[in-house]
FIZATI-476827 format. One record per atom (N, C-alpha, C): z, y, x; residue in three letters; residue number from 1; atom name. Coordinates in steps of 0.2 Angstrom, whole numbers, m for minus. Atoms other than C-alpha are relative to their C-alpha. Layout:
{node {Z; Y; X}; "ALA"; NUM; "CA"}
...
//
This chain:
{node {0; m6; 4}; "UNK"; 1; "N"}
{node {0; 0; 0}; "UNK"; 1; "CA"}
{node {0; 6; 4}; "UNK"; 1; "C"}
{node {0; m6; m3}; "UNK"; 2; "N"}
{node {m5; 16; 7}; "UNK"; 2; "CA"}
{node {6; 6; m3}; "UNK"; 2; "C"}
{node {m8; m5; m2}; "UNK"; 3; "N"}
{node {11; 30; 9}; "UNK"; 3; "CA"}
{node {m3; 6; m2}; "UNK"; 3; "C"}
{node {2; m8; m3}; "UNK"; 4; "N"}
{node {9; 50; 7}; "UNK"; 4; "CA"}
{node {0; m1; 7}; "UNK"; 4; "C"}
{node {m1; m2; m10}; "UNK"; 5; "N"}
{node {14; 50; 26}; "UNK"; 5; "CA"}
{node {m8; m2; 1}; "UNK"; 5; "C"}
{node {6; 2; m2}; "UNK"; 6; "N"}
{node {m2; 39; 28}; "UNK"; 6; "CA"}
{node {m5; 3; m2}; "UNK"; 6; "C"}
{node {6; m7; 2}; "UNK"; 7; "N"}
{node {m13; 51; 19}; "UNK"; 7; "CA"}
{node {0; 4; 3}; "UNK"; 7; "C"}
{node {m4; m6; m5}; "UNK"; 8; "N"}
{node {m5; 65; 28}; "UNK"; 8; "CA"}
{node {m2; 0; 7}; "UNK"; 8; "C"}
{node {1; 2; m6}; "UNK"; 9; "N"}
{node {m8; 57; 43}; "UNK"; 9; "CA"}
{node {m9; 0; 1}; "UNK"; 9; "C"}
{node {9; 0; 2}; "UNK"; 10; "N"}
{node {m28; 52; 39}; "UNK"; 10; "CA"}
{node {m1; 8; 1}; "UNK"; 10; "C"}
{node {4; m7; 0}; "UNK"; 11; "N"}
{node {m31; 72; 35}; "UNK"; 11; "CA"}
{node {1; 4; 4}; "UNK"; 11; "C"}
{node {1; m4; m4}; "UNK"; 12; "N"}
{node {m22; 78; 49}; "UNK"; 12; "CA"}
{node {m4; m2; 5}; "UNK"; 12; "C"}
{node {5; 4; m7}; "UNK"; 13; "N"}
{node {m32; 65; 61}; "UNK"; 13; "CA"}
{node {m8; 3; 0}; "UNK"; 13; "C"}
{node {5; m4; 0}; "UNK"; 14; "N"}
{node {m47; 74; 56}; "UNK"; 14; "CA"}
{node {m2; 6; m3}; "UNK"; 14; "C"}
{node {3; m6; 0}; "UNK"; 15; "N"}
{node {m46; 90; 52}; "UNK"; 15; "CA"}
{node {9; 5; 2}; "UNK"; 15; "C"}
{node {m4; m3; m1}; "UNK"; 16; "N"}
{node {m35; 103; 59}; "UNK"; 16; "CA"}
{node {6; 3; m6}; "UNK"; 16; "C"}
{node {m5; m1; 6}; "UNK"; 17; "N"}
{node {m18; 108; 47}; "UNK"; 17; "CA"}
{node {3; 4; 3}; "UNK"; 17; "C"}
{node {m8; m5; m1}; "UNK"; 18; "N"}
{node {m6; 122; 48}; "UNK"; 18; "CA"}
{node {4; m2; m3}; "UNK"; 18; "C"}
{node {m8; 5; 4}; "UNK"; 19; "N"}
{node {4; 113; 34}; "UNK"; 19; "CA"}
{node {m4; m5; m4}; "UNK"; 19; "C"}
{node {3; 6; 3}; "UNK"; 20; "N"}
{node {0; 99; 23}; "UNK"; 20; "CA"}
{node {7; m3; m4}; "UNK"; 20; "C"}
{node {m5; 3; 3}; "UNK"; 21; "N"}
{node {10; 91; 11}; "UNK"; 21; "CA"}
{node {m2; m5; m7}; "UNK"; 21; "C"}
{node {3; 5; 4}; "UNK"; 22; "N"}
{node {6; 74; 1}; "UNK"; 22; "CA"}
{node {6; m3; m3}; "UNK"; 22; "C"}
{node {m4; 5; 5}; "UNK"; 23; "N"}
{node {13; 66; m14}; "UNK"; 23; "CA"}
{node {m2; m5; m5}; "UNK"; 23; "C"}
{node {5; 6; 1}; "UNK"; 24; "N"}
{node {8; 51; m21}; "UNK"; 24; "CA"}
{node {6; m7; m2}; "UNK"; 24; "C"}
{node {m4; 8; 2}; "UNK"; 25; "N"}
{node {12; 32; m29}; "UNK"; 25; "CA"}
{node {m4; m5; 4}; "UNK"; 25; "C"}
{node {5; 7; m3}; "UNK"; 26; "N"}
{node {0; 22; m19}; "UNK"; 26; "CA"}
{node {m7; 2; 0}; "UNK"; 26; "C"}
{node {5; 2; m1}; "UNK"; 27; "N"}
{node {m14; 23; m25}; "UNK"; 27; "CA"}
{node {m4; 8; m3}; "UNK"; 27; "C"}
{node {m1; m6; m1}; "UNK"; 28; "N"}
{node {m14; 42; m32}; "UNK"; 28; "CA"}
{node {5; 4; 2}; "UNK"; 28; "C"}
{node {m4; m4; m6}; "UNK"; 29; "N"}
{node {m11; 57; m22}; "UNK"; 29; "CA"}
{node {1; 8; m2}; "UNK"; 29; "C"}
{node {1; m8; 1}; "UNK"; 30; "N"}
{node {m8; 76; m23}; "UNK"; 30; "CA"}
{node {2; 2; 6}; "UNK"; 30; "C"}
{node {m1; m5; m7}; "UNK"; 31; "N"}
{node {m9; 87; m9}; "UNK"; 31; "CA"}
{node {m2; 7; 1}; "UNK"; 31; "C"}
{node {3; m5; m1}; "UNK"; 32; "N"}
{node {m9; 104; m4}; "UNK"; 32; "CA"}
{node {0; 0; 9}; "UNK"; 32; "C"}
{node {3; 1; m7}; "UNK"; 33; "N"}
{node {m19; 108; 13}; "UNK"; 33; "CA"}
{node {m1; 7; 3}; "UNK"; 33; "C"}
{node {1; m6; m2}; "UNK"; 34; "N"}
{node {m18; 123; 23}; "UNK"; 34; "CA"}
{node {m6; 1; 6}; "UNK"; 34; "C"}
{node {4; 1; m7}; "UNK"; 35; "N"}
{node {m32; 124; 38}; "UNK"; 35; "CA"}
{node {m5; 8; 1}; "UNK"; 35; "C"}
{node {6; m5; m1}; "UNK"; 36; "N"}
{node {m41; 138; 45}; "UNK"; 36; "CA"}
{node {m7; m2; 1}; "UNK"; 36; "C"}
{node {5; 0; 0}; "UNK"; 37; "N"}
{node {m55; 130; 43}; "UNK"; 37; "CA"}
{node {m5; 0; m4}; "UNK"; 37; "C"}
{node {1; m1; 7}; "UNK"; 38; "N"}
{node {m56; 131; 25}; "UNK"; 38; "CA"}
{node {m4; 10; m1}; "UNK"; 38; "C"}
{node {1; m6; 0}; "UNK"; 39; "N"}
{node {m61; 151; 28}; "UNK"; 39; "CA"}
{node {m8; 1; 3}; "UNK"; 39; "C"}
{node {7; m2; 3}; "UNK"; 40; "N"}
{node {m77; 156; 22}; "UNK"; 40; "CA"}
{node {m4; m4; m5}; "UNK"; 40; "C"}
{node {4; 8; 5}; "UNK"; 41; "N"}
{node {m81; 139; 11}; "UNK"; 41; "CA"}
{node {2; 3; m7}; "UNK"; 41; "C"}
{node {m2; 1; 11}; "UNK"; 42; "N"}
{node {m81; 137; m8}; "UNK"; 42; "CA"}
{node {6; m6; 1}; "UNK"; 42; "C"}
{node {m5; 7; 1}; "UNK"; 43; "N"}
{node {m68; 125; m13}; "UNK"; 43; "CA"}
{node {m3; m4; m2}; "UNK"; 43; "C"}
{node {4; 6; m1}; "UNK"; 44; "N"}
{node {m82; 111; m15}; "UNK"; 44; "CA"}
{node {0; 1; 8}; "UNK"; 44; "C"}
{node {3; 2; m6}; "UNK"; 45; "N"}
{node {m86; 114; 5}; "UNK"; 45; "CA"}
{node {8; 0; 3}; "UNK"; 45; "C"}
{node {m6; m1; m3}; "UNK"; 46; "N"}
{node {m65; 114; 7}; "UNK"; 46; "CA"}
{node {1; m9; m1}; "UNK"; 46; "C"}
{node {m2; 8; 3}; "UNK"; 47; "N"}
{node {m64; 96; m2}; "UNK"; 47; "CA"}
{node {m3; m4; 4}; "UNK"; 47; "C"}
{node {3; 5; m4}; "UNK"; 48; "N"}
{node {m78; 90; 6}; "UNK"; 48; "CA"}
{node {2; m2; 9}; "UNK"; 48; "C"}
{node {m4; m2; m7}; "UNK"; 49; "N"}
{node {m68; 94; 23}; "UNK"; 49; "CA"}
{node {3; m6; 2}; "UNK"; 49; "C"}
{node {m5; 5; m1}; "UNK"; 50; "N"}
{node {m56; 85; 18}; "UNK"; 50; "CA"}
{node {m1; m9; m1}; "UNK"; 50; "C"}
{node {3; 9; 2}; "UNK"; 51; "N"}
{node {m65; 68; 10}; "UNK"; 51; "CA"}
{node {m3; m1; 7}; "UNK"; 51; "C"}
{node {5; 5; m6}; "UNK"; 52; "N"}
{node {m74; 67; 28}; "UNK"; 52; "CA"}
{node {5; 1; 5}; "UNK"; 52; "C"}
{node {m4; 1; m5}; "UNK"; 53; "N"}
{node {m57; 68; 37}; "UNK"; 53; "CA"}
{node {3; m8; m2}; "UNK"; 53; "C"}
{node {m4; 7; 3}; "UNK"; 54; "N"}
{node {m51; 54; 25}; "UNK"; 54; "CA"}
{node {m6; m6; 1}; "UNK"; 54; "C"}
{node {10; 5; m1}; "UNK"; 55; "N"}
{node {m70; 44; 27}; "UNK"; 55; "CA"}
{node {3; m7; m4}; "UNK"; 55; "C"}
{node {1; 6; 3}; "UNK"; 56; "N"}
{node {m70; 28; 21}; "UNK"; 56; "CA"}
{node {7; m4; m5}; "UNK"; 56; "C"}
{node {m7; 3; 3}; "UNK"; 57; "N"}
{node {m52; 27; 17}; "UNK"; 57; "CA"}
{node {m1; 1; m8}; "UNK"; 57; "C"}
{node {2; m2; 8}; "UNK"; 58; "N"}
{node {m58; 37; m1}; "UNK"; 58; "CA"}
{node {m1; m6; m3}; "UNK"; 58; "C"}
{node {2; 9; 4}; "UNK"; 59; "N"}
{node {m66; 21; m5}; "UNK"; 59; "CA"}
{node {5; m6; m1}; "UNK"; 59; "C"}
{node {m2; 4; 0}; "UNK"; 60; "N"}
{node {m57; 9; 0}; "UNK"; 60; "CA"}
{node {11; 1; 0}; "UNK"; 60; "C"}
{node {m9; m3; 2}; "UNK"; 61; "N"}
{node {m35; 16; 1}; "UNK"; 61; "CA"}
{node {0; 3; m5}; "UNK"; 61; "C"}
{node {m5; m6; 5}; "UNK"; 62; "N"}
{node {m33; 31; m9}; "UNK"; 62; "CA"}
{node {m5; 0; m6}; "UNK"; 62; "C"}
{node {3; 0; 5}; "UNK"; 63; "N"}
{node {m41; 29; m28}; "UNK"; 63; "CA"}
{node {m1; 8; m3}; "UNK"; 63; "C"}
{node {0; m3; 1}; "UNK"; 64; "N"}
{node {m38; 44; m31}; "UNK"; 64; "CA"}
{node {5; 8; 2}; "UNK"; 64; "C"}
{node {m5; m4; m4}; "UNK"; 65; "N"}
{node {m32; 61; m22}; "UNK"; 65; "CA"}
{node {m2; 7; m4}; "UNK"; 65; "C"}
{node {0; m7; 3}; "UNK"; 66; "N"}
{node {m31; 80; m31}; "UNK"; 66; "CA"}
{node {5; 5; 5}; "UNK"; 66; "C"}
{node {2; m7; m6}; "UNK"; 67; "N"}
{node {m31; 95; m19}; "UNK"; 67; "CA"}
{node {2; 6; m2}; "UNK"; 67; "C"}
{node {1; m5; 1}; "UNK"; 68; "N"}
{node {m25; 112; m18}; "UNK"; 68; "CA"}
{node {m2; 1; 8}; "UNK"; 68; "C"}
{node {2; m3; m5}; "UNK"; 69; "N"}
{node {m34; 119; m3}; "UNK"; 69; "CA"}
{node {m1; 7; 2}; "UNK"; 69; "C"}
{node {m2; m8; m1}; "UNK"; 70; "N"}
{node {m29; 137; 7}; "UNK"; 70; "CA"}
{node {m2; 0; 5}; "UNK"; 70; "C"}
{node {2; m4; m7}; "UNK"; 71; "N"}
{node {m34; 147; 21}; "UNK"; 71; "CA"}
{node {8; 3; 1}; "UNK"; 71; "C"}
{node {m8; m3; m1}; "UNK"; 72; "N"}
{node {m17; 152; 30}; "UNK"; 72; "CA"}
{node {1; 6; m4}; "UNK"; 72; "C"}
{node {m1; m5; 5}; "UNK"; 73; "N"}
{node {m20; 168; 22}; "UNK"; 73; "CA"}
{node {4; 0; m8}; "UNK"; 73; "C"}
{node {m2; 0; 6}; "UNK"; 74; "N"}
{node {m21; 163; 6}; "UNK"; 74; "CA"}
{node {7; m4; m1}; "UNK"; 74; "C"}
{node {m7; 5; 1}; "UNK"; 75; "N"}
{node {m4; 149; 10}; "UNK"; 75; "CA"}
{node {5; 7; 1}; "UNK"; 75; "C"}
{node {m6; m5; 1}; "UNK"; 76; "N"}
{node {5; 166; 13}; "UNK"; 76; "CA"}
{node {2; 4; m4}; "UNK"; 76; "C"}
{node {0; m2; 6}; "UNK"; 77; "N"}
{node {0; 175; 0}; "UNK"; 77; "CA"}
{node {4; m5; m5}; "UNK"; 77; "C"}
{node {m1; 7; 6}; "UNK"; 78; "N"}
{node {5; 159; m12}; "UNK"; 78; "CA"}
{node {8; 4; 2}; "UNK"; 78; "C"}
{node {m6; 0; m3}; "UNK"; 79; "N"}
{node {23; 159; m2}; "UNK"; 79; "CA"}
{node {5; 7; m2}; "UNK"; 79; "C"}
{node {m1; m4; 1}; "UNK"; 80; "N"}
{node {27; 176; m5}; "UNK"; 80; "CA"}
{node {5; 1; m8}; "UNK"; 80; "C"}
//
């Protein structure tokens, strides 16, 4: 059974995080993603980031994962 930690661990192996935080039963996930990498994309080109950090796990681990994705800016504003 795939873990939050193990998701968390997948998205930070391949894509840079400032923060990150997963929550999940196994098999669905929720996580919010902070990355400066995410800065200048639409949030299709911020999910896509993260489904090709995650690769094949999508398929076959995580059935389903729901995203909020932010630009440090935008996680400070939120924080505030």
């Amino acid at each position: 059974m795939v873990l939050p930690d193990d998701v968390k661990r997948y998205i930070e192996q391949g894509l840079d995080c400032e923060h990150i935080e997963v929550q999940g039963d196994g098999h669905h996930f929720e996580a919010v993603i902070v990355s400066a990498a995410f800065r200048g994309k639409n949030r299709v080109q911020q999910h896509q980031l993260v489904y090709k950090a995650l690769g094949q796990r999508m398929r076959e681990e995580i059935h389903a994962l729901s995203m909020q994705t932010l630009t440090p800016e935008d996680w400070a504003s939120v924080r505030k």
